[in-house]
VEXDREN-2710 file (C-alpha; in Angstrom, 1 decimal):
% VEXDREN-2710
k/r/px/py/pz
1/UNK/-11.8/-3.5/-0.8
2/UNK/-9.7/-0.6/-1.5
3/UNK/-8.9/1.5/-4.6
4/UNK/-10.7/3.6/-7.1
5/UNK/-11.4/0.3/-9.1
6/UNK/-12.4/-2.2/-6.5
7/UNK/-13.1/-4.9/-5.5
8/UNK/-13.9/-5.5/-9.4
9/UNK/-10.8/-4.8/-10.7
10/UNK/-8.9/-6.4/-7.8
11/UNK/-10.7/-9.5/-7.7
12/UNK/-10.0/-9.7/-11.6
13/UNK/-5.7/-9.0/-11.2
14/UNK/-5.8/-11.8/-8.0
15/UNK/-7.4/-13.8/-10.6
16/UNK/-4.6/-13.4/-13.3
17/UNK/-1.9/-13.4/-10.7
18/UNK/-3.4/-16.8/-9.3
19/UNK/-3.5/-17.9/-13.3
20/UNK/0.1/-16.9/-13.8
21/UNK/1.1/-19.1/-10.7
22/UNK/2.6/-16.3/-8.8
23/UNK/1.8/-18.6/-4.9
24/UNK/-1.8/-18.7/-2.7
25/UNK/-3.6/-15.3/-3.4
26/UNK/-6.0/-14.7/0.1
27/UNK/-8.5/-12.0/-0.3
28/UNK/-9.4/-9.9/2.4
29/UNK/-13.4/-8.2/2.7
30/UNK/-16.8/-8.8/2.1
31/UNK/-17.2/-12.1/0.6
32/UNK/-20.8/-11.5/-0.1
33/UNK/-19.5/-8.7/-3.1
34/UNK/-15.9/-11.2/-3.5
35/UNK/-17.5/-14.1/-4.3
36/UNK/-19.3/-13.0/-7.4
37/UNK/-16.3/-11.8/-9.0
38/UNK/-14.5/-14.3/-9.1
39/UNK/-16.9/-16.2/-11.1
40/UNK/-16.2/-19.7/-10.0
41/UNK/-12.2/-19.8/-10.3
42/UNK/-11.0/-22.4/-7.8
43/UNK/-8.1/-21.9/-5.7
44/UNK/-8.3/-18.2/-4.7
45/UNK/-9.2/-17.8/-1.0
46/UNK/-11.2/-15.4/0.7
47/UNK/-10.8/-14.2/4.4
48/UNK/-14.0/-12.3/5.4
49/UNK/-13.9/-8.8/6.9
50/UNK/-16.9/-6.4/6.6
51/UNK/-15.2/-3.3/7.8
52/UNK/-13.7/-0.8/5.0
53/UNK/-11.3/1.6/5.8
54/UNK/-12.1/4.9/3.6
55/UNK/-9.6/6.1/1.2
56/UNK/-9.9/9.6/2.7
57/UNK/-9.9/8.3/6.6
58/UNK/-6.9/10.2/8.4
59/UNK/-4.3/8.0/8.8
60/UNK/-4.1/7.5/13.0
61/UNK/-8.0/6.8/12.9
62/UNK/-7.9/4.1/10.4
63/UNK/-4.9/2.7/12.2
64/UNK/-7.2/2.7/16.3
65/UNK/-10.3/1.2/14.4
66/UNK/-8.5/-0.9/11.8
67/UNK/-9.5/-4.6/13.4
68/UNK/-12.1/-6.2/11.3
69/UNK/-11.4/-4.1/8.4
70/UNK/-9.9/-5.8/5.4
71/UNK/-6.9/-3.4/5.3
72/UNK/-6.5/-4.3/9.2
73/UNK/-7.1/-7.9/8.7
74/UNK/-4.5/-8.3/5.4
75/UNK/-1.9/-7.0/7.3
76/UNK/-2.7/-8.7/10.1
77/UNK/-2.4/-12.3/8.0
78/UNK/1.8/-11.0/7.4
79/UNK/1.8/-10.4/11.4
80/UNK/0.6/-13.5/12.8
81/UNK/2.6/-15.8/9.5
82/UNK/-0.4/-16.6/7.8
83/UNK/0.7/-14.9/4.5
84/UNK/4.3/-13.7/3.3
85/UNK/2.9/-10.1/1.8
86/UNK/0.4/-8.0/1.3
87/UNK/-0.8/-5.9/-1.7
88/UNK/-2.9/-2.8/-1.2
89/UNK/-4.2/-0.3/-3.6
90/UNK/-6.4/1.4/-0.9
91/UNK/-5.2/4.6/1.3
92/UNK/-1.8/4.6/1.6
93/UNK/-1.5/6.8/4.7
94/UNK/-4.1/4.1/6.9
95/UNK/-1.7/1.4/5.2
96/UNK/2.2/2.6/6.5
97/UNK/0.1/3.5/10.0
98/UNK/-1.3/0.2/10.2
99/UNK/2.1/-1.6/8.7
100/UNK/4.1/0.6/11.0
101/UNK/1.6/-0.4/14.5
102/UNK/0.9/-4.1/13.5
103/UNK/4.6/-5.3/12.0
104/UNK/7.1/-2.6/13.6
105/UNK/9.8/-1.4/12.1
106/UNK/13.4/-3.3/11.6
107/UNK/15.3/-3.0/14.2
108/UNK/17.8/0.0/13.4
109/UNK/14.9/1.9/11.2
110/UNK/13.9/4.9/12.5
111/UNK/10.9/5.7/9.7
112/UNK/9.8/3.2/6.8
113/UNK/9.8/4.7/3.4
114/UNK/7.9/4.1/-0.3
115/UNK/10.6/2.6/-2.8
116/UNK/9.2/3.0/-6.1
117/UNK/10.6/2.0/-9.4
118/UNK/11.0/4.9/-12.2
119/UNK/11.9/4.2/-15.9
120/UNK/15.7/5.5/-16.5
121/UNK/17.5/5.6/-19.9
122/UNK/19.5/2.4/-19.3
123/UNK/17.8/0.8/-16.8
124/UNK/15.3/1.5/-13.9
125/UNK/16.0/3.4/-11.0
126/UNK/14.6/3.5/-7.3
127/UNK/13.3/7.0/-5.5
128/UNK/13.3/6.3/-1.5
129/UNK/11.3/8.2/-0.4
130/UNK/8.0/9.0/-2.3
131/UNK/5.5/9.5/-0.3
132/UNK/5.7/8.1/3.2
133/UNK/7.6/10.7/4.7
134/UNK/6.5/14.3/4.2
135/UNK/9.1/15.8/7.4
136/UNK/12.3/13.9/7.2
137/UNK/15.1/13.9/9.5
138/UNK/19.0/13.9/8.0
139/UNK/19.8/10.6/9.6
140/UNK/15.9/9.1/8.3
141/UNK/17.7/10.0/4.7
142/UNK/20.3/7.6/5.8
143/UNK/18.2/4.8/6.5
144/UNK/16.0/5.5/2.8
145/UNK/19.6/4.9/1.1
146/UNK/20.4/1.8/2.7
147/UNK/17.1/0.2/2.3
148/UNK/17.3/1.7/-1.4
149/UNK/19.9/-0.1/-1.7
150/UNK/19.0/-3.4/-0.9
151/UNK/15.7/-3.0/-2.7
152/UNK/17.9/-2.6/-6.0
153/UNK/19.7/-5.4/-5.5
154/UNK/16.9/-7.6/-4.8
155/UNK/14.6/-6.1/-7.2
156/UNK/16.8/-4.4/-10.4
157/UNK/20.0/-7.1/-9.7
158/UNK/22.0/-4.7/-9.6
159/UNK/25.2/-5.8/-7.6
160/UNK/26.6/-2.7/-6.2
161/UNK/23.5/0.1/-6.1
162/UNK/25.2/3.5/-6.8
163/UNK/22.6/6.3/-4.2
164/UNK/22.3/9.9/-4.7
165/UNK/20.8/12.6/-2.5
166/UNK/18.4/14.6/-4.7
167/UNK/20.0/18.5/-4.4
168/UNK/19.6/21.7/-6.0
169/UNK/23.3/21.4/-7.4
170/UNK/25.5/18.4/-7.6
171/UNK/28.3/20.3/-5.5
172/UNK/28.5/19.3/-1.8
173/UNK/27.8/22.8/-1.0
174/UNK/24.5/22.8/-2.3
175/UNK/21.0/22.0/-1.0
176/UNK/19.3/22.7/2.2
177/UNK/20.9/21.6/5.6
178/UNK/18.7/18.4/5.5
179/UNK/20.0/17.3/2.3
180/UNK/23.6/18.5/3.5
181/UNK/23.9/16.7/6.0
182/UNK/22.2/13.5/4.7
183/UNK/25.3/13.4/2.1
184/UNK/27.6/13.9/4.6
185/UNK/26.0/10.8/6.4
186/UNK/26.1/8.6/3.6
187/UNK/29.3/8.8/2.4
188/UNK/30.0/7.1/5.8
189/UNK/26.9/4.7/5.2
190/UNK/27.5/1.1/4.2
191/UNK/26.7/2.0/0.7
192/UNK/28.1/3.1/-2.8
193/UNK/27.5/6.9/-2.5
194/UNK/28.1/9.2/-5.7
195/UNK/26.7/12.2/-4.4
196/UNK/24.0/14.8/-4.9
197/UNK/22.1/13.8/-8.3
198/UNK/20.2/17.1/-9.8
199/UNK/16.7/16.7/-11.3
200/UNK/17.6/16.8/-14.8
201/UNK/19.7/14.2/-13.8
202/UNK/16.6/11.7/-12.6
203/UNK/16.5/9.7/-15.7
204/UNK/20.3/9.6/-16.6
205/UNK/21.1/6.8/-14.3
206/UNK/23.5/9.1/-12.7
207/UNK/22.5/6.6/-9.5
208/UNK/20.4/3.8/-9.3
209/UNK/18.6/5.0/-5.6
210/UNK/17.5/8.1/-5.3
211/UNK/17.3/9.6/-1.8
212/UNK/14.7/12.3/-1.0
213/UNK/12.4/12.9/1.9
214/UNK/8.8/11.8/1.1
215/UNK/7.6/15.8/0.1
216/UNK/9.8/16.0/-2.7
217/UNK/10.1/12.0/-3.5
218/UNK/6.5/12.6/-3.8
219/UNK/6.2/15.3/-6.2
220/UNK/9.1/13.6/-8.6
221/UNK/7.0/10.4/-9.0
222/UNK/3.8/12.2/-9.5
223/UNK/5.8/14.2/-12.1
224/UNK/6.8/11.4/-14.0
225/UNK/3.1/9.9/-14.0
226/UNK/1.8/13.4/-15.3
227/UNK/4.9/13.6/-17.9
228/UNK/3.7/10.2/-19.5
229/UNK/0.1/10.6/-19.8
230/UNK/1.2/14.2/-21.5
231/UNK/3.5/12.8/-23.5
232/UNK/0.7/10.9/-25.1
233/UNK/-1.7/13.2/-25.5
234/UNK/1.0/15.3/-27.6
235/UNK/2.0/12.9/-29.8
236/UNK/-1.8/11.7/-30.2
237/UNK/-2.5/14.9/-31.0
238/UNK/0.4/15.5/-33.3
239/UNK/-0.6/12.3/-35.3
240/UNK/-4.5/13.4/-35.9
241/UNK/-3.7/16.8/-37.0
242/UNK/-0.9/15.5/-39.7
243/UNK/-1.3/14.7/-43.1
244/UNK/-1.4/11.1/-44.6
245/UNK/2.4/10.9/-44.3
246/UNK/1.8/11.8/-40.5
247/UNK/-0.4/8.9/-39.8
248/UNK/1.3/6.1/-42.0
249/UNK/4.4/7.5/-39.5
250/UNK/2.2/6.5/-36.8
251/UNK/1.3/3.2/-38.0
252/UNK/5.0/2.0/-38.4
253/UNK/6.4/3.7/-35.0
254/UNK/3.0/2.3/-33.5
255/UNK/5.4/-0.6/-31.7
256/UNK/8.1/1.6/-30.9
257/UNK/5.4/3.8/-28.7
258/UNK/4.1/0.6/-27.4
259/UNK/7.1/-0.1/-25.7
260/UNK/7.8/3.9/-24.4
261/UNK/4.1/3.8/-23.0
262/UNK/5.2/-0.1/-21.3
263/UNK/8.2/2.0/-19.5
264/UNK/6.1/4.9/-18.5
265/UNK/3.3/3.1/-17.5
266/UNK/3.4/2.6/-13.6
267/UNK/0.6/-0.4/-14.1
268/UNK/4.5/-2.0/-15.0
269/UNK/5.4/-1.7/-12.0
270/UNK/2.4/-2.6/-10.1
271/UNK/3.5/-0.7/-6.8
272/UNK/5.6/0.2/-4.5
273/UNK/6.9/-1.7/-1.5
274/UNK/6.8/-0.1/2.1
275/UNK/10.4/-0.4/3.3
276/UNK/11.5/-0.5/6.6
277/UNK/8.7/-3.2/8.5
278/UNK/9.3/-6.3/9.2
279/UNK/6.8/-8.0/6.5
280/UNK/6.7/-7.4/2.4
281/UNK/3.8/-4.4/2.3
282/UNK/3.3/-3.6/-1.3
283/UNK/1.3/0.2/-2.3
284/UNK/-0.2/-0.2/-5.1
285/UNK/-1.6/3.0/-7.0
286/UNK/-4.9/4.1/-6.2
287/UNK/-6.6/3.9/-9.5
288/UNK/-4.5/0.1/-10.4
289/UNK/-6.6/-1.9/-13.0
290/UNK/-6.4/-5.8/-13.2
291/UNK/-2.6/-5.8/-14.9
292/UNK/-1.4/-3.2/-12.1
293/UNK/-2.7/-5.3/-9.6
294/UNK/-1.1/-8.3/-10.8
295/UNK/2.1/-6.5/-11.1
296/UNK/1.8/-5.7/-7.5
297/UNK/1.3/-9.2/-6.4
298/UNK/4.3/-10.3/-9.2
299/UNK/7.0/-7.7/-7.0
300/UNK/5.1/-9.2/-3.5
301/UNK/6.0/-12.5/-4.1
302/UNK/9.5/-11.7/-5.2
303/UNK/10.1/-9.6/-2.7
304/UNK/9.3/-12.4/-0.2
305/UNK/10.9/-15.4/-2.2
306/UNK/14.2/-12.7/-2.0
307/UNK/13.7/-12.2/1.8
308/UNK/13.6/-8.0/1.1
309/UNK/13.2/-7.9/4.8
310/UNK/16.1/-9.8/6.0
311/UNK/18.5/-8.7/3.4
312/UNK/18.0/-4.9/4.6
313/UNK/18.1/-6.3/8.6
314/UNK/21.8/-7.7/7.6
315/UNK/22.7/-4.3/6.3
316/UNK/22.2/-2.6/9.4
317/UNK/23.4/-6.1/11.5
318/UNK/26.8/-5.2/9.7
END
């Protein structure tokens, strides 16, 4: 019942997820407002809940009165067994508080943290944190590379995840005492550290995990969303005030944007799983359409079928 879109455009990606056979899609509110949407497909469940939480509710309130509400509820089916993940595109503040109360955090994890996937020029890269996080401690940095880690290999396939600390320089001198003395952490962390990674270096693939606290995680992926849709609207505009030989241009590189707009387009990626709790907790964006929402649920059910959860637990076991 969450998101800027829903529950029409939710309803309609469960719909296409449960199509694409991508496991037993459960969904959680009013089935009075569910039921109509789904316009008589068989198969998709609904678990009633009339309570909403709102998408500007603070955080600690939505998590005290979040029984009976279809946020609540959803993550309470990943507590009690009844599902293997949960997808969410409504406020991502009520949804860490009430994954972070209800499913605890991995024994070892101090904070959970946002992993989400941003296009790269070889192949995608993770930032951990990016948004859950706004105060960070050194040591929290720690944790958001190791679970980075294991995200990449789980998600990209990538055998041997190289991390970064986001810096100001790529010295070790450089950065704030936070980042300082994250670096110095990891390099002692069971992980492949390269360093500080600078922000023109983002899209490089100078690592494939990117370590920042949430503040400035958070302002990098919002970034990159801004840069596409701009991006866009240039070349759009460049196109309609060219000549003939401007547009035919347009028509034959027409694919060629296709796929640049398919690698910017975070609706790819569907969202972004909550690391750190013990249950797969996907935040999708707040204004996903149908295909971001079955993106979301694609990366839930992987994450579970790869056992996210206990691969990062073994990390932290060793």
């Amino acid at each position: 019942m969450g998101g800027d879109n829903a529950p029409a455009e939710i309803v309609a990606g469960a719909v296409l997820a449960h199509r694409s056979g991508l496991g037993r899609i459960v969904l959680v509110g009013d089935r009075s407002r569910i039921e109509p949407l789904l316009r008589g497909e068989r198969g998709v469940e609904i678990a009633h809940a009339t309570g909403e939480v709102a998408m500007d509710a603070p955080a600690s309130s939505a998590a005290r009165s979040s029984q009976g509400t279809s946020l609540g509820d959803a993550v309470e089916l990943v507590r009690n067994g009844s599902a293997d993940a949960v997808v969410s595109a409504g406020n991502s503040g009520a949804f860490l508080a009430i994954a972070l109360i209800r499913l605890r955090t991995i024994p070892g994890i101090a904070r959970p943290a946002i992993g989400a996937v941003l296009p790269a020029a070889d192949r995608p890269t993770v930032l951990c944190d990016a948004g859950a996080n706004v105060d960070c401690r050194a040591e929290w940095l720690v944790h958001f590379g190791v679970m980075g880690s294991a995200y990449a290999r789980v998600a990209l396939g990538i055998a041997e995840p190289r991390v970064g600390v986001i810096s100001v320089g790529e010295e070790p001198s450089k950065g704030n005492a936070q980042s300082i003395e994250a670096a110095s952490l990891l390099a002692r962390a069971p992980v492949r550290f390269v360093g500080n990674v600078e922000g023109k270096d983002v899209f490089r693939n100078v690592a494939d995990v990117l370590v920042a606290d949430g503040f400035v995680g958070n302002v990098i992926l919002k970034t990159v969303e801004g840069a596409g849709g701009y991006f866009r609207h240039v070349l759009r505009e460049a196109y309609r005030a060219g000549g003939p030989l401007t547009r035919t241009g347009a028509l034959l590189s027409r694919p060629a944007f296709a796929t640049i707009r398919r690698r910017l387009d975070y609706a790819t990626y569907g969202g972004a799983p909550l690391l750190g709790v013990r249950g797969n907790c996907i935040v999708a964006h707040g204004r996903s359409d149908r295909r971001a929402i079955c993106n979301a649920i694609r990366q839930a059910a992987a994450l579970a079928n790869a056992d996210l959860v206990g691969s990062i637990g073994a990390v932290l076991a060793a």
